[in-house]
N, C-alpha and C positions, 0 to 999 in steps of 0.2 A: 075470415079464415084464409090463410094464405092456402096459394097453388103448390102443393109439393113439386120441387124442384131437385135432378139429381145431378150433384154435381160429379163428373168422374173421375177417375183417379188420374188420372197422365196429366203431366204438368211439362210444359215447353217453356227451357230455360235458357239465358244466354248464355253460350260459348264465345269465350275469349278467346278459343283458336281457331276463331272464324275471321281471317286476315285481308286486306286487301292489300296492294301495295302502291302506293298512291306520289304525287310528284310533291315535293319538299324542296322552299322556297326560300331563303332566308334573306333576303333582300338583295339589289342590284351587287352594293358596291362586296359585302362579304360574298357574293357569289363570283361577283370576278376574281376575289384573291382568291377562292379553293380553287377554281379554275387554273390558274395560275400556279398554284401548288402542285395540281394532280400534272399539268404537263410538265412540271420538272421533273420527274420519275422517268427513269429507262423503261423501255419497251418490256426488260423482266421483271424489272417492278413490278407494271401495270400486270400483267399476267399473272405473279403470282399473287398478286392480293385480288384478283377479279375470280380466279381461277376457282378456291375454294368458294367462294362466295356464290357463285352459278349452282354450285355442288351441293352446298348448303338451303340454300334459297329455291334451289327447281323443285324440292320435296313439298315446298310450303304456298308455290303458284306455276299453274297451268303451266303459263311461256315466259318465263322471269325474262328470258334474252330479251322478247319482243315488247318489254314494258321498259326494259333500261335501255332500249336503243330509240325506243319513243319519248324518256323524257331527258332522254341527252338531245333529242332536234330542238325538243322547248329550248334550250337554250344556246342552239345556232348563231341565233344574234349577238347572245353576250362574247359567245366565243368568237367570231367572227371581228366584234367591234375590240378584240383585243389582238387583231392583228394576224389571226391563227387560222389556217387555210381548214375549214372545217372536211372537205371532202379530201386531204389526206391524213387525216386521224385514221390509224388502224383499226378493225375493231372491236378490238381487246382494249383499246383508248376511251374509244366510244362508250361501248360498255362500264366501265372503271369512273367517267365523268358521269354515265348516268346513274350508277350506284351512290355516289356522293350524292344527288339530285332524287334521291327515292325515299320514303318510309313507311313503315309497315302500320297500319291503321285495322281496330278490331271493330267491326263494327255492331259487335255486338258483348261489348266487354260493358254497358253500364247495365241495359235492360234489354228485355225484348216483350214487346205485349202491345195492346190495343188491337186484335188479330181482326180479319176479318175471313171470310171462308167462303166459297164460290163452284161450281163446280167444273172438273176438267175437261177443257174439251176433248181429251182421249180417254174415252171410256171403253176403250178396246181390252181386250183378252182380263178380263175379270169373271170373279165367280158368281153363279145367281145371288141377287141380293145386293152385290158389292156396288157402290161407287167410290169413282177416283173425284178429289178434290184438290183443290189448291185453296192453302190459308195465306195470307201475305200478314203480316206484322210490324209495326214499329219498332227498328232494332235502333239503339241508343248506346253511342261507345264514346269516348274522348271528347271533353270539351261541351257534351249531349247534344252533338250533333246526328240529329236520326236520316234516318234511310229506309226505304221499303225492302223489306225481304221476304224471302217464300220458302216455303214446305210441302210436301205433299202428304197427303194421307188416302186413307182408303177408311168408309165408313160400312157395317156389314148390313145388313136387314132391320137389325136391331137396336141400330144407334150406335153399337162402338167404334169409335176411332180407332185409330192406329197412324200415328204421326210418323213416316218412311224416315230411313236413314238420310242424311246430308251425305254430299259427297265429299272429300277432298280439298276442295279450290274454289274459292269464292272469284266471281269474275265482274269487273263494274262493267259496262254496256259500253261500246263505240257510239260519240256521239257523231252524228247526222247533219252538218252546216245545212239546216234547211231552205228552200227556195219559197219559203212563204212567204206570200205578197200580203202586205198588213191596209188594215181598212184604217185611212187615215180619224175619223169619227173616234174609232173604239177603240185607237192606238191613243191618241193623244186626252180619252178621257180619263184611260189606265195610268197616262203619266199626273193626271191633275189631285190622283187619290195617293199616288206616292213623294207627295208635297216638293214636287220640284219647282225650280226658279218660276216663275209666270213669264219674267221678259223671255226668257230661253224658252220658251212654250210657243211664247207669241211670234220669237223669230223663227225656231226650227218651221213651225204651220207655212210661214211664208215662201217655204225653198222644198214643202214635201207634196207629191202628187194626190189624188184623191185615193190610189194605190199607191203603193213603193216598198223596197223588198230591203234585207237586211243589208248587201251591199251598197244600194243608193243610200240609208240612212248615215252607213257608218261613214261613207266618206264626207258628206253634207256635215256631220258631228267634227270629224276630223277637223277641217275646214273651218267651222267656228273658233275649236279649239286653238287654232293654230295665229286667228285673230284676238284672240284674248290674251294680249301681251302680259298682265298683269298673274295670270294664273288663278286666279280668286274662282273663276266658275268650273273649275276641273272636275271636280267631284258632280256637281250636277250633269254635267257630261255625261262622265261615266255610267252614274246610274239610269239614262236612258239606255246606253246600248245594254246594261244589265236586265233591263225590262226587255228590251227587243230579244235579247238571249232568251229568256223564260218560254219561247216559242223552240221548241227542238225537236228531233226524232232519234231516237236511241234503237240500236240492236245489238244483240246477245249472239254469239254463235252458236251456231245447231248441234254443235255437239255437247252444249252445257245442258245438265240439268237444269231445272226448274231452279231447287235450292243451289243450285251453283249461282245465281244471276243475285245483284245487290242492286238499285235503283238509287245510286247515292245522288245528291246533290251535285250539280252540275252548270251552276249559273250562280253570279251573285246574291238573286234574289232569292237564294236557298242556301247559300251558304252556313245558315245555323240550322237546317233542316227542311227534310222532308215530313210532314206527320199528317198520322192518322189516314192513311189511305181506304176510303171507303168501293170496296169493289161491286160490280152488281154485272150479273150476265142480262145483257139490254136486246130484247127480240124486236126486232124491227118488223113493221106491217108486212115485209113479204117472206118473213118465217126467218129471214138471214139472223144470225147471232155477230154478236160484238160486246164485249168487254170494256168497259167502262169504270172508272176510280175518278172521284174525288178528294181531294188532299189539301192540303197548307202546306204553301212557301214561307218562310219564315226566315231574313237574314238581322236576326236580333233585333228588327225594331218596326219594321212592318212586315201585315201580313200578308197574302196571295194567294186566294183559292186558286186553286189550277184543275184542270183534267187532265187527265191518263187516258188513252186506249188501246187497244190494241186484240187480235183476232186469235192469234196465236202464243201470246207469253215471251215469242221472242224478238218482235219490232215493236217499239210504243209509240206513242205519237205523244207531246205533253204542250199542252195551250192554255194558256190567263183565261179567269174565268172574265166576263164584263156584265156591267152593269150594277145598277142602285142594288139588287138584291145578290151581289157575287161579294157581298163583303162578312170579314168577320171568320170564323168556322164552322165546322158541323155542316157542309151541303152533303145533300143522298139523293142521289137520282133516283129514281122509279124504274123497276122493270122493264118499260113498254109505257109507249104516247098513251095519254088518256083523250078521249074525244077529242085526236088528231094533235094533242100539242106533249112536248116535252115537259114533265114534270119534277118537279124538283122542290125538298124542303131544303130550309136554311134557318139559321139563329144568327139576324143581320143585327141584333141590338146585345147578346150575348145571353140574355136570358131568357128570352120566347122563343116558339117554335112557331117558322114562317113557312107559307106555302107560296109557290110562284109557278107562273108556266110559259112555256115560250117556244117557240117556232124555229127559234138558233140554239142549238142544244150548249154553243159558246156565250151567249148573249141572256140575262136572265134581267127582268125589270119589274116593277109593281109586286114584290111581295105582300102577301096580307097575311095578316096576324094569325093564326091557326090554335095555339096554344098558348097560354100562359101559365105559370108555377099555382099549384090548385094547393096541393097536400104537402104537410109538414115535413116530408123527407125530398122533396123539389121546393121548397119556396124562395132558395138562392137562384136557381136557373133550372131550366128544364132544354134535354137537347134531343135528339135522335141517334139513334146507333148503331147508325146503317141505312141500307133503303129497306121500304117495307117491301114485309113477301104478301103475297097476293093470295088471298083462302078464300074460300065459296062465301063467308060473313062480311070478307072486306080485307083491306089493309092494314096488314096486320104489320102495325110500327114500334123498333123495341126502343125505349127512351132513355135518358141516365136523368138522373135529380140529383142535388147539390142541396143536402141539408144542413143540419147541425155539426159544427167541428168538422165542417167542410166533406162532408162523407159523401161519397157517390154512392147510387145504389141504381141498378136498373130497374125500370119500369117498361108497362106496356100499355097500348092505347090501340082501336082500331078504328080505322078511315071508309067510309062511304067508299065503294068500287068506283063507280061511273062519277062519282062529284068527294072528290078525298078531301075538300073544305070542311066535311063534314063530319065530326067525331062522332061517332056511333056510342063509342064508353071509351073508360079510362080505368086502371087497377087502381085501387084507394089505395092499398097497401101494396111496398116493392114488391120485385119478382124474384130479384137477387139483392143481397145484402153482402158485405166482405164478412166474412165469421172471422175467428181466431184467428186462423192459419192464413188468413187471407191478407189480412190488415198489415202487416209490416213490408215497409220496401220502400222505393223512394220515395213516393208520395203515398202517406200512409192513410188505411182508410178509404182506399177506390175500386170499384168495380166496375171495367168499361170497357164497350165491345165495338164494333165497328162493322160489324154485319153478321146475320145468321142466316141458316138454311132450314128447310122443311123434308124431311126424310121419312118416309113410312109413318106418314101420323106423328110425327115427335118434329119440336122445334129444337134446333139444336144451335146453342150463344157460346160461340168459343169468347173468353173476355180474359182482361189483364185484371193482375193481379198486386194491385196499389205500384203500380208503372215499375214492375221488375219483372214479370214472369207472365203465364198465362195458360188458359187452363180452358175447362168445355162442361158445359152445364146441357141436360134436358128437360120436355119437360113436356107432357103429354098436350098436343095441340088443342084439342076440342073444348078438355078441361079448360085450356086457358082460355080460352074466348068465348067459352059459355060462363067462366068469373067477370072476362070485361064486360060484356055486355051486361049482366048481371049485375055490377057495380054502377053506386051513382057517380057523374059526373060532376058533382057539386056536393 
């Protein structure tokens, strides 16, 4: 007998007039001739076609001036190397080149879903019973290039949500030229998984210290490249410094909302995406809190687990995960060290569920096998979805299975506290299934979540909705883990 599960009514859908306004490239040599077009125009030209355009454009972002004066410097140099004294462009010039150099990107015009939910750290001026949350999501616009995005809600005593308003203005994050000095070992083991040249391995190794920081690489890179009369190893080049890049630090201004802030892609080796951000609030041994996500870099052809942290929602920190057991998807941190070490599952083969632990919460090695597909509604792969939350029985981990006609369906499984190698039970039959109303959308037939919370006795699985929407299930806690355990394992 299955665990009655309720699912409720509020459905979180993507908005296509959720816009960023992003820098627009279209190669060197046509970007010299608009360039070259836009300064034939008089000075009232430039004015009046910029003019309206300010007008139109400042209802639909925060500081439109201060994004088209920033992606007219992006191209300082083109304008420069055509002979044109860039610091006396006026700046209604300035302006006007960088409107030619902008476009408007939705980033949530394909999907939004795989949610995960956490709780806020202002839990200030609420009503008894109430907590504030933050959901982060998978939003998928143009191209399905995803990005992390956030919401907030308020949940009551009783399990209801209430998904808050968005604001206004969607804002991507300043990034951060960080000063991270890279560990020569677990820098250049990260280049040996993203199949770059070997000779170009073997020479950079010979000119890099046992530390070295993104400035000494890039110019050491340069320097090669500038030897390689032939051109032939460019691209191998480049995707180092594109790995060195996946190292950054991001901030939001304080006056943005929550949902105001987008986590888009920021480095080549994300360029086709950010996905699946697994969030978990991580209590360190001396009571401090920190925030913590998991994720996949993705630029169409390799992967990149990465970490996220961050204290407050509005600086992240974002770092390569390393190691034999950082590969593949689906990593979930754990709450809190277990007998002193950092814990973590993973699915490093695509269809089991691996458990590993380690002492560098960046560095993950020896995973062992934890899980494999038992039941006919997981016998394609079985994953996790989420990190487990932590009950007086055990770890309680929610899982997705991959059956027939490729259908997802949640599951649940709980882990031994003090030793989580050890499965305690597993639910023979899903927890969640897609019904009717569930099944159509982009990828038809899925149900998938990316982390739950525990609220007054009730587990509550915000999850997508066949990768277009997303939606929030309950489901009485005790019940559930007096069925796992209850349930044979075999």
């Amino acid at each position: 007998m299955r665990i009655p599960i309720d699912r409720q009514p509020i459905k979180v859908y993507p908005d296509s007039k959720r816009v960023i306004a992003r820098f627009f490239f279209n190669g060197e040599q046509r970007s010299k001739e608009l360039i070259l077009r836009v300064m034939k125009l008089s000075e009232d030209e430039s004015f009046a076609i910029i003019s309206p355009l300010l007008q139109e454009f400042s209802k639909r972002h925060r500081n439109i001036t201060k994004i088209l004066y920033r992606h007219c410097n992006r191209i300082r140099l083109l304008i420069e190397g055509l002979k044109i004294d860039y610091d006396d462009l006026t700046p209604y010039r300035k302006l006007l080149l960088g409107s030619y150099f902008t476009h408007e990107y939705s980033i949530e015009s394909a999907a939004f879903f795989n949610p995960s939910i956490i709780e806020d750290p202002d839990q200030s001026e609420l009503e008894n019973g109430q907590k504030r949350l933050i959901i982060s999501f998978r939003a998928v616009g143009e191209g399905h290039i995803s990005s992390i995005a956030f919401r907030r809600a308020i949940i009551d005593k009783d399990s209801n949500i209430q998904v808050l308003p968005v604001g206004n203005y969607v804002d991507e994050a300043e990034i951060i030229r960080n000063a991270t000095m890279y560990e020569k070992k677990l820098f250049f083991e990260k280049i040996v998984t993203a199949r770059i040249d070997k000779k170009i391995i073997k020479e950079l190794k010979t000119k890099t210290a046992e530390k070295f920081d993104y400035d000494t690489l890039r110019h050491i890179i340069l320097d090669l490249q500038q030897r390689d009369i032939s051109g032939s190893r460019k691209t191998e080049y480049e995707k180092i410094l594109w790995l060195s890049d996946s190292y950054s630090n991001i901030s939001f201004s304080l006056d943005t909302d929550i949902s105001d802030r987008v986590i888009f892609p920021i480095s080549e080796l994300e360029r086709k995406g950010i996905e699946d951000a697994r969030f978990v609030k991580f209590t360190n041994n001396d009571g401090s809190i920190i925030y913590y996500a998991t994720y996949t870099a993705f630029d169409g052809a390799l992967i990149m687990p990465k970490l996220l942290q961050t204290t407050d929602f509005h600086n992240f920190r974002m770092r390569p995960l390393h190691g034999d057991g950082a590969q593949n998807k689906n990593l979930a941190l754990f709450p809190r060290k277990i007998n002193g070490h950092y814990t973590m599952l993973s699915r490093i083969d695509g269809y089991n569920n691996y458990l590993m632990y380690s002492n560098d919460i960046n560095l993950w090695e020896n995973p062992k096998k934890l899980q494999e597909p038992l039941h006919s509604w997981e016998l394609t792969q079985i994953g996790n979805c989420g990190s487990p939350l932590e009950t007086e029985q055990g770890w309680l981990m929610i899982t997705h299975g991959v059956g027939p006609m490729r259908r997802y369906c949640l599951g649940a499984s709980l882990l031994k506290l003090d030793d989580p190698s050890i499965e305690i039970g597993r639910l023979k039959e899903p927890l969640l299934v897609p019904n009717h109303d569930e099944r159509e959308g982009y990828v038809p037939n899925v149900v998938y979540s990316c982390g739950g919370i525990v609220n007054n006795g009730k587990l509550i699985v915000p999850y997508g909705l066949s990768d277009h929407s997303s939606s929030f299930a309950t489901v009485d806690l005790k019940s559930l883990l007096d069925k796992i355990i209850s349930d044979p394992k075999s």
